[in-house]
N, C-alpha and C positions, 0 to 999 in steps of 0.2 A: 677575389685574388685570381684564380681562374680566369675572368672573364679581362682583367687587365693582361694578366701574364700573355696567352694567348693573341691579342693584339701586337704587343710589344714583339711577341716572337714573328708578327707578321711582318711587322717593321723594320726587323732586320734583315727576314729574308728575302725582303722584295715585293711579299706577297700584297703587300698593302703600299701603295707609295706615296713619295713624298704630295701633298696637298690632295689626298683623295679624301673626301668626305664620307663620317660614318653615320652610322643610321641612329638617328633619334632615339635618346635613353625610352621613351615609354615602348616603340615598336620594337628594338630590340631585345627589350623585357616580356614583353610578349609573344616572340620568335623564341626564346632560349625557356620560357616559361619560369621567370623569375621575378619578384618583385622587384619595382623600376628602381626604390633605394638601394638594390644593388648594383645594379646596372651605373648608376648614378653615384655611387662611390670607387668603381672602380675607370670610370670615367677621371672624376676625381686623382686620383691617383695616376693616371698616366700622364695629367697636366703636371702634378708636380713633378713629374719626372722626366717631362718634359718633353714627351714622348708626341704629344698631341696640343692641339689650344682651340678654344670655344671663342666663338666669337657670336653671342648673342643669340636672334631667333636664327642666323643663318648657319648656324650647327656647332658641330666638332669636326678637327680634321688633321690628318697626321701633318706634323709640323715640316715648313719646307727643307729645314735641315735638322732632322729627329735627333737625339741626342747619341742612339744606336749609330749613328754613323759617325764614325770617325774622320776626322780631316787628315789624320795622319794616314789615312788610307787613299787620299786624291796625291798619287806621288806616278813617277813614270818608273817603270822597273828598268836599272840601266843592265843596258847589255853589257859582254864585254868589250872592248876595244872604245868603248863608249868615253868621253871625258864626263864627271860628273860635276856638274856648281848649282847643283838643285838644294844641296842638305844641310845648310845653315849654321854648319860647324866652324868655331875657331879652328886657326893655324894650328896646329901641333907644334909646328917649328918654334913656337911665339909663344908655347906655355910657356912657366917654371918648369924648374923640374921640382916633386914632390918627394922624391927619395927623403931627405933631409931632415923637410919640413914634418915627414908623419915618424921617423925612426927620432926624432926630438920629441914629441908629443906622447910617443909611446913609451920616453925614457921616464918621460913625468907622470905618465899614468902609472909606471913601475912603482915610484919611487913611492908617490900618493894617488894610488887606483879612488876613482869620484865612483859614491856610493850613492843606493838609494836617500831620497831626500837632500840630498846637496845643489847647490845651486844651479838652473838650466843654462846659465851661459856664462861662460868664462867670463870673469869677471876683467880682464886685460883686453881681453878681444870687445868686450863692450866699451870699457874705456876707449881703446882706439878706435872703434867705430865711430864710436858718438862724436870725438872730436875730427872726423872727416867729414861727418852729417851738419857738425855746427861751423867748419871750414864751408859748405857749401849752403848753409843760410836755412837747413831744414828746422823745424822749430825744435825744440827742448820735446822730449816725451820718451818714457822706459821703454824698456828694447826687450825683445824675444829674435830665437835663433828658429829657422824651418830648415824644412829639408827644399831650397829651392824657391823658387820665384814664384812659379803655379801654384807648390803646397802653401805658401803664405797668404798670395791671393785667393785661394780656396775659404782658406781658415776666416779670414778677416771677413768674405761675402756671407760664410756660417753661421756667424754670432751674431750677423748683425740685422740679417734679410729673412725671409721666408718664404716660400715655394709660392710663384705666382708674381714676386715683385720682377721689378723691371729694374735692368742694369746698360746704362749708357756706355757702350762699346766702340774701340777705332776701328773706319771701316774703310779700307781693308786692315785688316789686324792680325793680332797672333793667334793664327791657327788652334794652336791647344786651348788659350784662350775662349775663342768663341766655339768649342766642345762643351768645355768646362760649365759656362754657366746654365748655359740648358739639361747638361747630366744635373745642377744644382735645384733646378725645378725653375728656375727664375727664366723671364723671360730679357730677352739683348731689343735695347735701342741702337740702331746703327749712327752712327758720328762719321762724319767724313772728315777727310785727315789731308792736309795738306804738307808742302817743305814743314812747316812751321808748326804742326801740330794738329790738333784736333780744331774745327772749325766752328768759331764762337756762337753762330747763331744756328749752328746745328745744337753744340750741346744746351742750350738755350730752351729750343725747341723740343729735345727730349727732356728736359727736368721739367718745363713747363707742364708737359704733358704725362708728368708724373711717373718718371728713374729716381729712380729710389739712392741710386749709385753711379757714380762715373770711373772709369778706371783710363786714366791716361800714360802714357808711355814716353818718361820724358828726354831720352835720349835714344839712337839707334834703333829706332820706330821699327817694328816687325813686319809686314815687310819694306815697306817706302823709306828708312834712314831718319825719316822726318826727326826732328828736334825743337823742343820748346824753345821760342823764343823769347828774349826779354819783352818784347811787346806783342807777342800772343801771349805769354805766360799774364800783364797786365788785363789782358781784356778776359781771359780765365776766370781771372781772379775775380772781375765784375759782376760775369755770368754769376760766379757760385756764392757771392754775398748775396744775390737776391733769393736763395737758396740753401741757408744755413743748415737746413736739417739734411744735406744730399752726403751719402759717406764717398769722401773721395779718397780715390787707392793708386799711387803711382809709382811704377815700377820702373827702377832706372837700371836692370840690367847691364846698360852699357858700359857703366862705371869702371875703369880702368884700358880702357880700348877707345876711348872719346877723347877729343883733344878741344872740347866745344862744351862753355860753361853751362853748370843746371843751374836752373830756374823753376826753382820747388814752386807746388800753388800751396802746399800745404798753410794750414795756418787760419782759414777764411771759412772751413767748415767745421759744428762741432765734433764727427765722427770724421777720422781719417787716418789713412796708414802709409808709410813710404816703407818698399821694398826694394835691397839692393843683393846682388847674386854675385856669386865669384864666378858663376859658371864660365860666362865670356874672357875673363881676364885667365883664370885657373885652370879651367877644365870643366866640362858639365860632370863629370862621376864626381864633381867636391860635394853634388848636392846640398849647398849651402846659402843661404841669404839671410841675412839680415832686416828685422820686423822694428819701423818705432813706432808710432802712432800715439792718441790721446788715451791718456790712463783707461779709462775704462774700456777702449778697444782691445788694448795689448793686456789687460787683467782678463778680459774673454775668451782671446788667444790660450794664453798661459793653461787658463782653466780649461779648455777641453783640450789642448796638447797631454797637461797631466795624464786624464781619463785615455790615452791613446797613446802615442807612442813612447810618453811621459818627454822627451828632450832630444835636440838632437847629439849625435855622440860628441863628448868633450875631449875625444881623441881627434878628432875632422875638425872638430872647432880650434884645441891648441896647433896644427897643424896650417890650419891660418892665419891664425893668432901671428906663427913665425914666418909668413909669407909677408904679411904686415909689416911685421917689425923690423926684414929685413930689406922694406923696401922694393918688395917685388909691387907695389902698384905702382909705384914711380916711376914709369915706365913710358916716356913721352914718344917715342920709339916703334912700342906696338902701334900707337892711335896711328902716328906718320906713316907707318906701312901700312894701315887698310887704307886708310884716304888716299895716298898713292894709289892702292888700287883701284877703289872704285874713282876717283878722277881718270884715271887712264883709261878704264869702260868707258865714261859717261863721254869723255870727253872722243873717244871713237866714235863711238854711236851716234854722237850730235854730226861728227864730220858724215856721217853717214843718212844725215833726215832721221835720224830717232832720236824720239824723247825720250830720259831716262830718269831718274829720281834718286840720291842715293847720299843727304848729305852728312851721315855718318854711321858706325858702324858697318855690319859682315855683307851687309847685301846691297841690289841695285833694283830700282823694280823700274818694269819699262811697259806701261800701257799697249796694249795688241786693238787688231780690232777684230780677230778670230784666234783666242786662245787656244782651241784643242787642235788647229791646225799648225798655228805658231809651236807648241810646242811636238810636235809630230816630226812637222819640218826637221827643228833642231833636231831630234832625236835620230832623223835618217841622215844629217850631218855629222851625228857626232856630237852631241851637246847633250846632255841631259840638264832640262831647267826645271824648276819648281811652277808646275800651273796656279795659276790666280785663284782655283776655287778653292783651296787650299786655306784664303786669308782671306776673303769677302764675302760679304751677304748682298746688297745691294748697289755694291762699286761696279765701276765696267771692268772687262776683261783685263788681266796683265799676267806676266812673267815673273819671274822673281829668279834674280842669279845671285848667288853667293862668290863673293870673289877672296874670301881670304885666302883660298889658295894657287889662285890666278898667276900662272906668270907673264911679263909683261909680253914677249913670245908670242905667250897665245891672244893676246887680249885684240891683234887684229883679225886673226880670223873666226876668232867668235863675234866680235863685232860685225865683219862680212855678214857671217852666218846669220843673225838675227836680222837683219837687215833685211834679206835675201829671203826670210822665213816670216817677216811681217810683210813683205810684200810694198805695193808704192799705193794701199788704202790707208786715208789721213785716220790718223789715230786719236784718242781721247784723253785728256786729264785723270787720274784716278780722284780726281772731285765730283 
């Protein structure tokens, strides 16, 4: 434990960096003066944790992006005077309001306070779910409540994977995401992601060579907008039938702020889970999503949420239960205002030689061909953007703006400004 701890701690603080190679379990057992099965376990243990990964006779070696490091820490600190469209946050202007919907939920917790052993998810809120899930063609399968999009996806890779296995990732993708599965001990296939999705004969290519798991994003793609479409969602679906045993997990966060139909793969594997969040539509502090998946997925779930935080509160659950009912996602309104927006970026940007990407949902992502200057530039502008290393492992360089609070005002001189800040060197696809 010692001899992992000590590594780990060098990992964070620099001491050791990313892709440096460590010295041989038998010589370093003989440096430290310990038997090499110690050395050799706690070797062990820093792979599951994903701290490091071996690659054969040509060693061990701290992983290019350790799990010690956070992505939420590649951010630009904004000054003041600064505009910020780095931080991937819904409108405020464009929630509900909540007031109503929790002094309701709390009337009925008064009335009938939910006790140990009572059911984990509102039993209304599951009805209305399931029949939006089978409005939009997801298959039939019991439902669990998380706290969120991530703790759902966490849970579902838990039960079902093991430190070491390989998980088919978009790339560029959601940041906390590609944290996540490496603090999980697993190791990420990268997938390249186009408008349209995840890219067939990438993910092909990573099951073949043995991903255990794919997690795709099937609306308001993090950061590129990307959207499943009906004919990448088919050839999807082809990849993963030669594939039956791969757990697919897809998360449509976007649900209520898209105005662009989904197109589930669910159905074609036997482990799978669809994840849907209120964060975007509601507010990210609802901490809420919605888990279905195939019976013995969601009985996994269930069972080790019991062992931990036992459910989520059925005070936040009836409180959107009445967000539901009254029709706060019908909301055709929200989706037209962010599209507005990022059409009015992308559509500067192009009058201006940039390429940008953004066809639904909060953001825009626009390939650089020198990110850390790109975003420097903006930032001596007046611009704080989201850098690209943020959301990629092996994509090229890009940006990432957030425009849902854009107004159209500004939307030419930050277009100016990125312009001016990429400079007139031809730029790349994030393919």
């Amino acid at each position: 434990m010692e001899i992992s701890a000590s590594v780990e701690q060098a990992v964070g603080t620099g001491e050791l960096a990313p892709g440096q190679l460590l010295p041989p379990m038998r010589e370093l057992a003989l440096e430290l003066g310990v038997n090499p099965n110690t050395v050799a376990a706690a070797y062990r243990t820093l792979r599951e944790r994903g701290v490091i990964e071996t690659a054969g006779r040509r060693g061990s070696r701290v992983r290019p992006k350790p799990a010690t490091t956070g992505r939420e820490h590649i951010r630009v600190e904004v000054p003041e005077g600064v505009r910020d469209v780095s931080n991937g946050n819904p409108d405020p202007a464009l929630l509900p309001s909540l007031a109503q919907a929790f002094a309701a939920a709390a009337e009925q917790s008064d009335r009938q306070p939910v006790m140990y052993g009572e059911a984990p998810v509102e039993p209304e809120l599951a009805r209305l779910a399931r029949a939006a899930l089978d409005a939009d063609g997801v298959p039939d399968g019991p439902l669990a409540v998380a706290s969120g999009s991530l703790d759902a996806i966490e849970r579902v890779l838990a039960v079902h994977l093991k430190p070491g296995d390989t998980v088919a990732v978009e790339d560029p993708g959601w940041g906390s995401l590609l944290d996540l599965v490496p603090a999980l001990g697993l190791r990420i296939a990268p997938v390249g992601v186009d408008d349209e999705g995840p890219l067939p004969d990438d993910v092909r290519g990573a099951l073949a060579a043995g991903a255990r798991a794919l997690i795709v994003t099937d609306r308001a793609q993090n950061p590129t907008g990307a959207v499943v479409s009906a004919t990448r969602a088919r050839a999807l679906r082809s990849v993963l039938r030669a594939h039956p045993e791969t757990l697919l997990i897809e998360d449509d966060h976007g649900h209520g702020i898209v105005d662009l139909p989904l197109h589930p793969l669910a159905g074609v594997t036997r482990g799978w889970a669809f994840v849907r969040s209120v964060a975007k539509a509601y507010g990210p502090d609802l901490r809420l999503a919605v888990l279905t998946g195939d019976a013995v997925t969601v009985d996994r779930v269930r069972g080790r949420q019991r062992l931990g935080p036992g459910w989520v509160s059925r005070i936040t659950q009836g409180a959107v239960l009445r967000l539901w009912a009254d029709g706060a996602l019908d909301t055709p309104a929200v989706a037209t205002a962010y599209r507005a927006r990022r059409d009015l970026l992308i559509d500067a940007l192009a009058a201006r030689g940039v390429e940008a990407h953004g066809h639904s949902g909060l953001n825009v992502w626009i390939p650089v061909p020198d990110e850390t200057g790109a975003v420097a530039r903006l930032l001596h502008s007046g611009w704080a953007v989201a850098p690209g290393a943020r959301f990629r492992l092996s994509a090229p360089p890009g940006i990432r703006i957030t425009v849902s609070t854009l107004d159209a005002e500004e939307t030419g001189p930050l277009a100016d400004a990125v312009a001016s800040a990429i400079g007139p060197a031809p730029v790349r696809s994030y393919v």
